[in-house]
C-alpha positions in Angstrom: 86.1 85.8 79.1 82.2 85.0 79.7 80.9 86.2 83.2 79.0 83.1 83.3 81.9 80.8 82.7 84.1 82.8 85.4 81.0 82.1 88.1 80.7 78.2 86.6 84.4 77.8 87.0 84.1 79.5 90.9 80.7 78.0 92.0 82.5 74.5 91.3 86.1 75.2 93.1 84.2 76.0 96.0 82.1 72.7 96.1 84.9 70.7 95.3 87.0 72.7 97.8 84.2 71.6 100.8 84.0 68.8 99.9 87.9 68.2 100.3 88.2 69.9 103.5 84.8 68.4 105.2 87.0 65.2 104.7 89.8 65.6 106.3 90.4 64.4 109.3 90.9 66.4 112.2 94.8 65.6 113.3 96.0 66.9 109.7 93.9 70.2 110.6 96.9 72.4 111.9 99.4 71.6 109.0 96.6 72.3 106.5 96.0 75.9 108.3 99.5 76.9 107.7 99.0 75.6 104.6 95.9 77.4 103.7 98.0 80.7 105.5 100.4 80.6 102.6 98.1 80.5 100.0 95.5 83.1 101.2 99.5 85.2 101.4 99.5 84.0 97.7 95.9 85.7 97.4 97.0 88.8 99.1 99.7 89.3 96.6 96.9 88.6 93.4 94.6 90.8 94.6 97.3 93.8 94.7 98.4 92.8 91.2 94.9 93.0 90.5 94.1 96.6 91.7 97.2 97.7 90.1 96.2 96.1 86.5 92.7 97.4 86.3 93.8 100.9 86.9 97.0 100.6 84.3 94.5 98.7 81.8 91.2 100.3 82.3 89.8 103.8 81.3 89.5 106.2 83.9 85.7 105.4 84.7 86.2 102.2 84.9 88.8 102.0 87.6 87.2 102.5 91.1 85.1 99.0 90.8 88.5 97.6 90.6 89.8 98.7 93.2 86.6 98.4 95.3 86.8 95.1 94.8 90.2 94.3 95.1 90.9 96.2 98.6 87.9 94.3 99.3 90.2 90.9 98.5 93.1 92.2 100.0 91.5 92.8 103.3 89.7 89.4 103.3 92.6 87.4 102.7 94.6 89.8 105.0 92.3 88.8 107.6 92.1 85.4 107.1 96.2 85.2 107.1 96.3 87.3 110.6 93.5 84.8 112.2 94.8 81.9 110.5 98.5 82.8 111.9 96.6 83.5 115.0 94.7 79.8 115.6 97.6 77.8 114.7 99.5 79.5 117.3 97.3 78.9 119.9 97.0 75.1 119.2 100.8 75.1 118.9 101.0 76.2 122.6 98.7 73.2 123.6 101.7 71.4 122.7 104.7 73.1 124.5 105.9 70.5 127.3 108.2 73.4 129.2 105.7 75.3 130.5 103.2 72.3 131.4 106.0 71.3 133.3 106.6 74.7 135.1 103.5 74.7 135.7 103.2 71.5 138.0 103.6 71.9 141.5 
């Protein structure tokens, strides 16, 4: 497939993609976040298959840009899942009534 296309295709997902999230409002933040979790899981999981295809498929010279850039991927979205997992658990606990009530004198 063209380069050009490919970056076309991307460049407008991500526009679209802003656009989409600068809208939404900000109670329906948390369940999109563990929304967003599973799919950057998702894009854990395609960036491995990704590595692993371009050094089955590719010649030998060809291979470490691959994987360069897919153990680039996999630790992006692996940090974006850990954070992610992270944030909503911390607005979760804004939420647990036991321990407000323990808490009061």
């Amino acid at each position: 497939m063209n380069p050009i296309f490919l970056i076309l295709i991307f460049a407008v997902a991500t526009t679209v993609g802003y656009f989409i999230i600068k809208n939404v409002p900000s109670l329906l933040h948390t369940p999109l976040m563990s929304g967003m979790n599973a799919l950057s899981g998702i894009t854990i999981l395609g960036a491995i298959a990704a590595v692993g295809l371009s050094v089955t498929a590719a010649r030998q010279q060809d291979v470490l840009p691959g994987q360069i850039l897919g153990g680039l991927a996999v630790v992006a979205a692996t940090v974006n899942v850990v954070g992610g997992f992270g944030v909503t658990h911390r607005m979760l606990k804004m939420f647990d009534k036991k321990k407000k009530e323990d808490k009061q004198p």
